[in-house]
C-alpha positions as CSV (number, residue, x, y, z in Angstrom):
1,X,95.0,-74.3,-64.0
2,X,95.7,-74.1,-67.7
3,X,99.4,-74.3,-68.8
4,X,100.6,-71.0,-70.1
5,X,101.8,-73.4,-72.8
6,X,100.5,-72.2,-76.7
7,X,100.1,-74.8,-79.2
8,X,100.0,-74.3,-83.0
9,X,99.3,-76.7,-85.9
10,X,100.6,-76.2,-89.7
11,X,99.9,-79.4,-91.8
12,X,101.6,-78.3,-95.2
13,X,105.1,-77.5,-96.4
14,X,105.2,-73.6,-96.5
15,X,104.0,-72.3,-92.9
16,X,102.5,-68.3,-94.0
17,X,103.4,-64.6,-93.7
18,X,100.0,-65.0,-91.3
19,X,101.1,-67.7,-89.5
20,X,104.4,-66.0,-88.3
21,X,102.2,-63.0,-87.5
22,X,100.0,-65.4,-85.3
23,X,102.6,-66.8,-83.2
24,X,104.4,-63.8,-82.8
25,X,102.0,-61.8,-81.4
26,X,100.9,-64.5,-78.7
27,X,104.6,-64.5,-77.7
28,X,104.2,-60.8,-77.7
29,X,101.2,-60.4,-75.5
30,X,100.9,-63.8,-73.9
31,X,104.7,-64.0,-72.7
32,X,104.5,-68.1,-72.5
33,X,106.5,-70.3,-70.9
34,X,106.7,-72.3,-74.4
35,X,105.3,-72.4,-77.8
36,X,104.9,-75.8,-79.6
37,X,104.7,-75.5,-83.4
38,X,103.3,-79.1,-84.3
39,X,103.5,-79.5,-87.9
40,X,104.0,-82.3,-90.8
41,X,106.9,-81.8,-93.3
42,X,107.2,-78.0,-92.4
43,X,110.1,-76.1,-94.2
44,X,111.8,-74.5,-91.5
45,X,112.2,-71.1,-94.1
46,X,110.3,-68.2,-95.5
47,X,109.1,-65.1,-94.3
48,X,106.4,-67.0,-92.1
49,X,109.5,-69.0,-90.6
50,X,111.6,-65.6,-90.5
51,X,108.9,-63.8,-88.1
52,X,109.2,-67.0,-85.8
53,X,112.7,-68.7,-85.4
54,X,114.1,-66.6,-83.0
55,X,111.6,-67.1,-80.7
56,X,112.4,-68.2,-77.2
57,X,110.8,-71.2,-76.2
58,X,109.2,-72.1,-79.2
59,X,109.7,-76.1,-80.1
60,X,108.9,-77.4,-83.6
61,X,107.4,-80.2,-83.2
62,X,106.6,-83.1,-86.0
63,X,103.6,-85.2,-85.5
64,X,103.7,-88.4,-84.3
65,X,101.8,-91.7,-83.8
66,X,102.6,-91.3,-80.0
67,X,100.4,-87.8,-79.8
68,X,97.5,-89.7,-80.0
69,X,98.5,-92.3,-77.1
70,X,96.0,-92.2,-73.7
71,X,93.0,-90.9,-75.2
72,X,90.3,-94.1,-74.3
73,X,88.8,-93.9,-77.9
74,X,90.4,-97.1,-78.6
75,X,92.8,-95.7,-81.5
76,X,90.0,-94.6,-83.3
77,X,91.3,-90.7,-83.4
78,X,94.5,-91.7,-84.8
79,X,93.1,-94.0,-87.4
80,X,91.1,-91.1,-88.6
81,X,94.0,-88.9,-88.6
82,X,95.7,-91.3,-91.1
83,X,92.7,-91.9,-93.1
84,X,91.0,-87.8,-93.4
85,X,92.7,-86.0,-96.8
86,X,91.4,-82.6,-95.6
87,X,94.5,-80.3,-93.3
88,X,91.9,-79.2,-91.2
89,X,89.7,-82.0,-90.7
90,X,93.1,-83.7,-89.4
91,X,94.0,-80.6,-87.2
92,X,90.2,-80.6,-85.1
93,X,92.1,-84.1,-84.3
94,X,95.3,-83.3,-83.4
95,X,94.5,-80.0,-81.3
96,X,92.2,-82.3,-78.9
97,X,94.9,-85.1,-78.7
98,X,97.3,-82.3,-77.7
99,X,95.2,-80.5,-75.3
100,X,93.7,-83.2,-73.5
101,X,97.0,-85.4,-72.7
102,X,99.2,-82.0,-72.1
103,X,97.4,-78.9,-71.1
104,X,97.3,-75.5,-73.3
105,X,96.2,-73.1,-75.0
106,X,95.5,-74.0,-78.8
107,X,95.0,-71.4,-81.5
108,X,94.6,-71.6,-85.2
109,X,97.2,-69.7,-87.5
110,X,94.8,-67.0,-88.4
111,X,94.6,-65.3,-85.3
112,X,96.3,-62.1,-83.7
113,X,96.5,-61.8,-79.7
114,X,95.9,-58.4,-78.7
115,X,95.3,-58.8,-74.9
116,X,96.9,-61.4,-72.5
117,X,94.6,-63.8,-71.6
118,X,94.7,-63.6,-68.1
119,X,92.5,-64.9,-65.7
120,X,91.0,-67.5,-68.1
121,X,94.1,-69.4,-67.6
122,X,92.5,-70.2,-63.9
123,X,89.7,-72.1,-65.7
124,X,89.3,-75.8,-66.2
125,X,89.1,-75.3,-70.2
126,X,87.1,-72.3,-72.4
127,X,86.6,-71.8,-75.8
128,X,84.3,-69.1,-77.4
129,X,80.9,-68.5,-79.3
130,X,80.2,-67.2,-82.5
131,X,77.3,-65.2,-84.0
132,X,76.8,-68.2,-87.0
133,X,73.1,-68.5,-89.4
134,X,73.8,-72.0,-89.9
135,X,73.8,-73.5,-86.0
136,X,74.5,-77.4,-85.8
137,X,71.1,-77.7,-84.6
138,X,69.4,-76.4,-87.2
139,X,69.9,-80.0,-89.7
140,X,67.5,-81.4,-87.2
141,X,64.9,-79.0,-87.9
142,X,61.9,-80.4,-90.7
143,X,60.3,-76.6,-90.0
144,X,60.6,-74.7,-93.4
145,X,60.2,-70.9,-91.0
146,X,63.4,-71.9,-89.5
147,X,65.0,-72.4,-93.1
148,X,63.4,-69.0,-94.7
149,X,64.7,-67.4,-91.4
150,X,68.7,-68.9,-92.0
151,X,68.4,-67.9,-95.6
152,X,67.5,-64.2,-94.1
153,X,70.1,-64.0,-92.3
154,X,72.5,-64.9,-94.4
155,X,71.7,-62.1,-97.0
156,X,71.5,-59.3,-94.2
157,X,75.3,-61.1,-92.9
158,X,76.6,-60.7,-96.6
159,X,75.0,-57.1,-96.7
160,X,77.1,-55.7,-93.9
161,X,80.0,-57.4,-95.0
162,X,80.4,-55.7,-97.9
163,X,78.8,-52.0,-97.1
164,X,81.4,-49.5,-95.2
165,X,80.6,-49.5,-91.7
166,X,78.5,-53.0,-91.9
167,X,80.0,-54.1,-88.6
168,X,78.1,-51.8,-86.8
169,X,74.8,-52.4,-88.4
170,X,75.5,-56.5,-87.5
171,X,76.3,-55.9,-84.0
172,X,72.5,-54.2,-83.9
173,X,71.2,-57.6,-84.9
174,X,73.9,-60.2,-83.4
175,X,71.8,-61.4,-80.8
176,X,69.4,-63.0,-83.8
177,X,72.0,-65.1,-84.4
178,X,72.9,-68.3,-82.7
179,X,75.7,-68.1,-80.8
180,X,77.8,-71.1,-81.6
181,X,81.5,-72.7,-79.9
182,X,84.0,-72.5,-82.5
183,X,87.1,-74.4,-81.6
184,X,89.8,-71.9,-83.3
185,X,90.8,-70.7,-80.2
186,X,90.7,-73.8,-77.1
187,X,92.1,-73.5,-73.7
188,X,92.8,-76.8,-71.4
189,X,94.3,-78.4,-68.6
190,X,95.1,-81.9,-69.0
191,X,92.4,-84.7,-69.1
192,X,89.8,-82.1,-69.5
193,X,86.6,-83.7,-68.8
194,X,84.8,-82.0,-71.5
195,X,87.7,-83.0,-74.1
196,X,87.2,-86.6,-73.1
197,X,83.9,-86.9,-73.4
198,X,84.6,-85.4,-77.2
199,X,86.7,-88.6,-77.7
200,X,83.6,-90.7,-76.6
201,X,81.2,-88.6,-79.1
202,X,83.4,-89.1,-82.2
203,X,83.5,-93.1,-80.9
204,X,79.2,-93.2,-80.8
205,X,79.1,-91.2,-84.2
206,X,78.2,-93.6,-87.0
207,X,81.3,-93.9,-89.1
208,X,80.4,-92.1,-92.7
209,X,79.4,-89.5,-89.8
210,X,82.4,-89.0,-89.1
211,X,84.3,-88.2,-92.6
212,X,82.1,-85.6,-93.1
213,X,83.4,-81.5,-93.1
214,X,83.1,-80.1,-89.7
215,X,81.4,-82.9,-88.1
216,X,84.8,-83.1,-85.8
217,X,85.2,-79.6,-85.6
218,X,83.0,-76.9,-84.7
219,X,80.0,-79.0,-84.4
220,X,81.7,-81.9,-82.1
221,X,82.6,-79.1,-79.7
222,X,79.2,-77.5,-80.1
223,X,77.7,-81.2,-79.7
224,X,79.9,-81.7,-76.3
225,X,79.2,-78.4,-75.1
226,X,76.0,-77.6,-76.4
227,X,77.4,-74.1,-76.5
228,X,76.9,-73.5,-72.6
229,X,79.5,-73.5,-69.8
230,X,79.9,-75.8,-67.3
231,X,82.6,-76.9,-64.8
232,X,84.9,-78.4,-67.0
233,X,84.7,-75.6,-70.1
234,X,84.2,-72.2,-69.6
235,X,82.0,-70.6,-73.1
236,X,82.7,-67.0,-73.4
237,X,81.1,-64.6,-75.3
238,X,81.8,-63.5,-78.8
239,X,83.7,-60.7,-78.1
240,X,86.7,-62.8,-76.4
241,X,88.2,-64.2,-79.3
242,X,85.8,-63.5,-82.5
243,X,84.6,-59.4,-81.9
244,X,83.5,-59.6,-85.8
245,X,82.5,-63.0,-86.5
246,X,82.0,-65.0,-89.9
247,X,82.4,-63.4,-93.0
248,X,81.8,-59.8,-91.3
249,X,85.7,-60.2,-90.5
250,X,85.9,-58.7,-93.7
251,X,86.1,-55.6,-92.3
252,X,89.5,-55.9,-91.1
253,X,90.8,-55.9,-94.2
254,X,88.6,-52.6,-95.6
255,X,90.2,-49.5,-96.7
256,X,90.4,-46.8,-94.0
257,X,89.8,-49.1,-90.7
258,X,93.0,-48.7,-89.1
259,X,91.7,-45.2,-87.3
260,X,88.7,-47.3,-86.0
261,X,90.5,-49.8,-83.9
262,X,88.5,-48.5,-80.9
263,X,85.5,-49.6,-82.2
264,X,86.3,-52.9,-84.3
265,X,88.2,-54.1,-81.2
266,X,85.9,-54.4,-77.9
267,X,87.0,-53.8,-74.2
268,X,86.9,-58.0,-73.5
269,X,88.2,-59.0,-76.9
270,X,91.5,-61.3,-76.1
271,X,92.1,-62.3,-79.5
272,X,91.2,-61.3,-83.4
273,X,90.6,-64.2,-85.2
274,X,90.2,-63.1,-88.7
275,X,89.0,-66.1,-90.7
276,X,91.2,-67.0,-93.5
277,X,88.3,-68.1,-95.6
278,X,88.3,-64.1,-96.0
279,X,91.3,-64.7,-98.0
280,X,89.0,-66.0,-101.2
281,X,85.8,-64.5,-100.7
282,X,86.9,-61.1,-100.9
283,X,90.8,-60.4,-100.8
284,X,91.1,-63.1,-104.0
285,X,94.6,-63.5,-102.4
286,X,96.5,-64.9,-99.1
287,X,97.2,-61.9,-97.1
288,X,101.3,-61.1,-97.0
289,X,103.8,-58.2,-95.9
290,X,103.6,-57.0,-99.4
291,X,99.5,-56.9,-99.4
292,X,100.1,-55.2,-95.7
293,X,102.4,-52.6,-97.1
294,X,100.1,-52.1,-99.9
295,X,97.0,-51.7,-98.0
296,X,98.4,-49.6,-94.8
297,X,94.9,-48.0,-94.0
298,X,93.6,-51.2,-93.4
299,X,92.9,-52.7,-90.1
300,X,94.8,-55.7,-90.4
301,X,97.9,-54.1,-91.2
302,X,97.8,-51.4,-88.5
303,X,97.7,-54.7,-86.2
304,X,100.4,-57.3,-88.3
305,X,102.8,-53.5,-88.4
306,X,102.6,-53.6,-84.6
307,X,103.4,-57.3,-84.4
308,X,106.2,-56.6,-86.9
309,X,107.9,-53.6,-84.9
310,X,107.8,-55.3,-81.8
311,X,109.6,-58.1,-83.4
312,X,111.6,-55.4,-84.9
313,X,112.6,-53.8,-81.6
């Protein structure tokens, strides 16, 4: 069984409005037995910190040399972690080190739980596909159909991202899309096979491979898992953890959405993870209370308020 044990990760000073919103509502749905907020010279203030601190069972936790300890790749994953500039980059590390020698449930900051997760805690591991145009699989290809094809499909994407309604038209045509692990949302018991054999990937990858962006991200886990279940890791559908996927998560954050939870929200999905790379592509600015309280038709805010007046009550 997986640990009923959450696990953040905040790399930077200032931890975000969105990142109090996160953990909050996993303690509010998920009811864990602890919460680990793993960070790197964090400021324990702010209104992100404010949402947070009077959590029970939550321990801030600094990284530390010893996190990476045990994992057979023969130091190579902390080395990296030392030598990678990029936040996230470092984080795909830290979150496997974390999982594999402990046991959790990892989720990135921009999340909101909206359904316990339940009986997936019985698994061995799971994580959860994506609708994505550019699949990990596709580099490979020299066939210039399967190129004009991606290009397609990443002007209809864009299109019902920014029409009212889009969501729906993209659910009509999701299945065209390859359905991808992302690794925003990981569930694991300790010494997860499947985890291990990602620390054995990163060893074989040729070593500029390995400093490149998402190489040990999404596309190690989609490498290791090659975006299919097995025994060790459980791949669910879409609708878990990501019911609008890539850049059609915009639509969380449209203009008279919050009356159409219903329909933005499906019966399996778990968690929303709402991509904070929505945050420049079309809000131009990090979401906040004060963009929440000036947007209240939205979405998003009808499901940050609810997070707020629990913590509230």
């Amino acid at each position: 069984m997986i640990p009923n044990r959450l696990i953040f990760i905040w790399l930077g000073a200032k931890f975000p409005w969105s990142g109090g919103i996160a953990i909050r509502s996993a303690f509010n749905v998920q009811k864990p037995d602890s919460i680990w907020l793993v960070h790197e010279g964090m400021e324990q203030k702010g209104d992100g910190w404010d949402l947070i601190k009077d959590i029970p069972g939550l321990e801030v936790i600094p990284v530390e040399d010893s996190h990476f300890d045990g994992l057979d790749d023969d130091g190579l994953c902390l080395k990296l972690f030392k030598t990678l500039k990029s936040p996230a980059s470092r984080a795909n590390l830290l979150r496997l080190a974390l999982l594999y020698k402990c046991g959790g449930v990892y989720m990135d900051t921009d999340v909101i739980v909206v359904k316990e997760l339940g009986d997936l805690m019985n698994q061995h591991g799971f994580v959860g596909v994506e609708p994505v145009a550019l699949p990990a699989g596709l580099f490979k290809s020299v066939n210039p159909f399967r190129w004009i094809y991606c290009g397609l499909q990443f002007a209809f994407r864009e299109f019902c991202a920014r029409i009212p309604g889009g969501y729906k038209l993209f659910r009509l045509a999701e299945r065209g899309f390859s359905a991808s692990v992302n690794n925003a949302i990981i569930g694991s018991e300790p010494g997860n096979e499947t985890i291990r054999s990602a620390f054995q990937f990163i060893k074989n990858m040729p070593e500029a491979e390995r400093l490149k962006r998402y190489r040990l991200g999404t596309r190690l886990l989609q490498n290791v898992t090659r975006n299919k279940s097995s025994e060790a890791m459980q791949v669910l559908p879409a609708k878990y953890f990501y019911p609008l996927g890539p850049e059609i998560s915009a639509h969380w954050f449209k203009a008279k959405t919050s009356n159409k939870l219903d329909s933005l929200l499906l019966n399996e999905t778990r968690v929303v993870h709402w991509y904070n790379s929505v945050e420049g592509r079309f809000l131009k600015t990090k979401v906040s209370a004060e963009w929440v309280k000036n947007n209240p038709t939205t979405a998003f805010s009808a499901l940050a308020n609810e997070v707020v007046n629990q913590h509230k009550n």
